[in-house]
N, C-alpha and C positions, 0 to 999 in steps of 0.2 A: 407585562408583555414578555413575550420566550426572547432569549439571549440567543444568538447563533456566534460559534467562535469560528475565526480564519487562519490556519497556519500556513504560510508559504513556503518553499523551500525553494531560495534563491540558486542555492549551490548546483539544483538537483538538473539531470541531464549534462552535465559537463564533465565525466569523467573518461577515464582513459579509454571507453569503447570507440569514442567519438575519432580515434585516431586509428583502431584495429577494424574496424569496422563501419559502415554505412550511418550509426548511430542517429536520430533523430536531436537536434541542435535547436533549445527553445529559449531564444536570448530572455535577459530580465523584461524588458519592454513587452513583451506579448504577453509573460506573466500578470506586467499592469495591466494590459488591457482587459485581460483573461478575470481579473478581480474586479474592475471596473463592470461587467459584463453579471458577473455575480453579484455583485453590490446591487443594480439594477433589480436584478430577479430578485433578490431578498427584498428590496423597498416595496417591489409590488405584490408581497405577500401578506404586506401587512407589518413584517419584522422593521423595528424600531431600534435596535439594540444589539450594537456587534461590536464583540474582544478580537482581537490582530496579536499575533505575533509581531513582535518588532524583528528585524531583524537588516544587515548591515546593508544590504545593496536598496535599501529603502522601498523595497515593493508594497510595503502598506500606504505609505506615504503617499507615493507615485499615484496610486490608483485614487485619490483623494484633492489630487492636483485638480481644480477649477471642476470641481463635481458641485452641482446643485442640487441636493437631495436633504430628506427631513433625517437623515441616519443619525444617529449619535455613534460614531465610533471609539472608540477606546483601544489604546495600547497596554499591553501589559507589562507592569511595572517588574521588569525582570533584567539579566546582565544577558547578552548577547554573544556567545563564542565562533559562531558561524562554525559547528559540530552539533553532530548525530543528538546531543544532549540539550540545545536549543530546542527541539520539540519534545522530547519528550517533558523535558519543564514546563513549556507550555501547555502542551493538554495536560497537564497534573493540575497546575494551574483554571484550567476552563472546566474542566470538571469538576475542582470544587465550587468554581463559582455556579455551577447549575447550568450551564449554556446545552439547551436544546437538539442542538445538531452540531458537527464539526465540519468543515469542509477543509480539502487538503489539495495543495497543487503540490506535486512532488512524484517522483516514481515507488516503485515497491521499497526502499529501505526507507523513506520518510514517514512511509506510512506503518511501517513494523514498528520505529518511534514513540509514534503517533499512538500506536498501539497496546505500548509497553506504560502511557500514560493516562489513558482519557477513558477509562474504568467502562462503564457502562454508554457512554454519552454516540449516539450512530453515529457514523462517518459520511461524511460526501465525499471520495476521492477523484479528484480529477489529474489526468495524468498529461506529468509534467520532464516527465524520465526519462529512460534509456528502454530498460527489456520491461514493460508494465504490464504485469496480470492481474493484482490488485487494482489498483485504480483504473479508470476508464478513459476512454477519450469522449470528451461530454463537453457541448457548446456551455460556455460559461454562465450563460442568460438562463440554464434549464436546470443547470447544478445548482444556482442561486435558491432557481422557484421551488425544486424539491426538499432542498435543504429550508426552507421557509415553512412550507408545507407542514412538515415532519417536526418541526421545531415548536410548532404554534399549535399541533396537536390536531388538524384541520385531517386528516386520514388518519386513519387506527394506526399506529405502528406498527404490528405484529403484520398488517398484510404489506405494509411500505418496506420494510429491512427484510431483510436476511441474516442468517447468524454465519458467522465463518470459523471455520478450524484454527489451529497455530502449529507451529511445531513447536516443542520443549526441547533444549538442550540439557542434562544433567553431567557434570561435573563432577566424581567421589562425593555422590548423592545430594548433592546441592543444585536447585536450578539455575544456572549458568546466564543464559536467556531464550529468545522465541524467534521463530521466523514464520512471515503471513505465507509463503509459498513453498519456498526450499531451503533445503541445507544441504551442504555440499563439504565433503572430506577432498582436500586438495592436497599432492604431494607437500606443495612448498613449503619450507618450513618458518617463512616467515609473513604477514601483514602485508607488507610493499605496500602496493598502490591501490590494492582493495579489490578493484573491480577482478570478479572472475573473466577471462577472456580466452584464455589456455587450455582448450580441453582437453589436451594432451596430462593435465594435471590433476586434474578431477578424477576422484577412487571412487566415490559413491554418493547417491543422492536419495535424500529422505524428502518426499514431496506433500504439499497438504493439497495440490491441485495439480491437475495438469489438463488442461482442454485446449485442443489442436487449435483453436485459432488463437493459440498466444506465440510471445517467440522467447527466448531464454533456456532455461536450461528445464525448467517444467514441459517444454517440447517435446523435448526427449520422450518422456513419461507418456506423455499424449499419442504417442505410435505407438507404445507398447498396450493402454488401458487407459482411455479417459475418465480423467476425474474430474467431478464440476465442483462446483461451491457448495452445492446441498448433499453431496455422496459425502455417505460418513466411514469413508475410508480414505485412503491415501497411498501411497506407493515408495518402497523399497529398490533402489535401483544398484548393481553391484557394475561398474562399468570395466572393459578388458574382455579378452579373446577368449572365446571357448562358445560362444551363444551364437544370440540373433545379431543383427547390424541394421538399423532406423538411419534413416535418414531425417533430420531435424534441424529446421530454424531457431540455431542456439543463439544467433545476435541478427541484428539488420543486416539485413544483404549478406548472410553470413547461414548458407545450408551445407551441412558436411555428415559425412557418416559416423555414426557412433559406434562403436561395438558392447554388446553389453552383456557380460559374464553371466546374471543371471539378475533375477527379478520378481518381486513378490507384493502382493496388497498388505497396505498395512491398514489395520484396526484402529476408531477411539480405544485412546486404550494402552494401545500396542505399545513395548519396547524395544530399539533395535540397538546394540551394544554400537558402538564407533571402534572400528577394527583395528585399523591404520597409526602407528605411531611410528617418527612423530608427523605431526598433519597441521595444518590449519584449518579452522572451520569458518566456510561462511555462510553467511544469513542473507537471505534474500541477495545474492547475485554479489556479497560484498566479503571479502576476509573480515575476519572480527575478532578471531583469536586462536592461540598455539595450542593444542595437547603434546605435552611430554610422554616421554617412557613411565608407567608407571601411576600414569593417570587414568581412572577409570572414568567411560564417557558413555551415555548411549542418548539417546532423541526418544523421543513420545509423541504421537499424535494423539492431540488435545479439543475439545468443542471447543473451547472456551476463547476463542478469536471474538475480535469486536463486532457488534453488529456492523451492518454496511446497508445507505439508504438504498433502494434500487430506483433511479429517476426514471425511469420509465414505468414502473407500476407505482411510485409517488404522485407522479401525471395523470396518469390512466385515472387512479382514484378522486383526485381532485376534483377532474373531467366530469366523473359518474357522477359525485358529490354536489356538482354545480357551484366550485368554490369561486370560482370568477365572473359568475353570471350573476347579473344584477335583473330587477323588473322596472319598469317603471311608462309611464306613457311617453311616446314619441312625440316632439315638437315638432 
């Protein structure tokens, strides 16, 4: 029987936006229920067999509390730091055990993670975060049944996923790391508190998506040239005076003018040098690290992003399939 693996990301949605901005605030307990809710739609797909992240605010656990179901669940025998590196150990982990599908409560860096581990293995991202374009907003009962679906092999895959982009950072020619949506050159010159929130700080953005009904800093990008999930380009943004000015929902509750120096499609393929020294670079909406004087840096946009289920053409196909209809004589 297929394995489906659960990562949760307790931490995710409680960062410093939450104080600069309107920020969407998803305490642990809805996260249980949110798993509780998937747990469900996985039992009734037939999946017997689900790996958990452990992790410290006990959202696996939780979701486990006075359940009556035939699940065999299991934790993974791993050390818990409650950091970025909690998942990606994890899906390192469920991928080699062979687990079917993944599903992910967490916003866009949980899932870049997620990403950096779980090799080939689809994703269910259900979003659990702050500015999310990756993951989606998806009733937990349907993320369940897709990811069930997809797992058990009940719908072709090739028409259930989708394939996604990444971005590459290189480093004096060494890949550094990836981001599922953006990267962004920030004056400061140090980490701090992570989250970008300052767009007064931001020099320039390297996007693998940008479609207007997201909010962050891929918004932006969205008023100059949408990019969706299946365009195999991506976009170049130099931001500062001399250009156009977009107006863009770069956080919740949070629309302001951009100015933006100039701007270009970028290619699979493509390499764009990192200009700015010295700078921090962040990944998906997060600081993540310093370039010095002297360092050389540029980004690439790459195919090779993780697939991603799509639950509403995982459904649809089920549906066609008659994977839930039974026959039999009425009593």
């Amino acid at each position: 029987m297929a394995t489906v693996g659960i990562i949760a990301n307790p931490a995710a949605g409680k960062d410093i936006r939450r104080l600069v901005a309107q920020g969407r605030f998803v305490p642990n307990q809805e996260k249980v229920n949110i798993l509780k809710r998937i747990l469900a739609g996985l039992e009734a797909t037939g999946v017997t067999d689900i790996v958990m992240m452990p992790d410290m605010a006990m959202l696996g656990k939780g979701a486990l509390d006075g359940a009556k179901s035939a699940l065999n669940v299991e934790f993974l025998d791993m050390t818990v730091f409650n950091a970025e590196r909690d998942s990606i150990r994890a899906a390192e982990l469920m991928a080699d055990i062979g687990v079917g599908s993944l599903i992910t409560l967490g916003g866009d860096g949980t899932n870049r993670a997620v990403a950096k581990g779980c090799a080939d293995v689809p994703l269910v991202p259900v979003s659990t975060g702050t500015n999310n374009v990756f993951p989606v907003m998806a009733e937990g009962t349907l993320a369940g049944l897709a990811a069930g679906i997809v797992a058990r092999g009940l719908v072709p895959p090739q028409e259930a996923t989708l394939p996604n982009k990444r971005l590459e950072v290189y480093v004096d020619g060494a890949l550094r790391d990836i981001a599922l949506v953006d990267v962004a050159i920030s004056t400061e010159r140090f980490v701090g508190a992570r989250a970008i929130w300052d767009m007064s700080t931001v020099n320039a953005l390297y996007l693998a998506r940008a479609e207007p009904a997201s909010i962050g800093l891929s918004a932006i990008g969205a008023q100059l040239r949408p990019v969706s999930i299946t365009d195999e380009s991506g976009l170049y943004i130099r931001l500062g005076q001399g250009g156009e000015t977009v107006n863009a929902p770069v956080a919740p509750g949070v629309i302001i003018p951009v100015h933006i120096a100039r701007w270009a499609a970028m290619d699979i393929g493509e390499r764009i040098d990192i200009e700015l020294r010295p700078c921090t670079v962040a990944l998906d909406g997060e600081r993540a690290f310093t370039l010095l004087p002297g360092q050389q840096a540029h980004v690439s946009l790459s195919a090779n992003g993780p697939r991603v289920v799509s639950i509403d053409a995982a459904l649809r196909l089920a549906a066609l399939n008659g994977t839930f209809r039974t026959t039999g004589q009425a009593t």
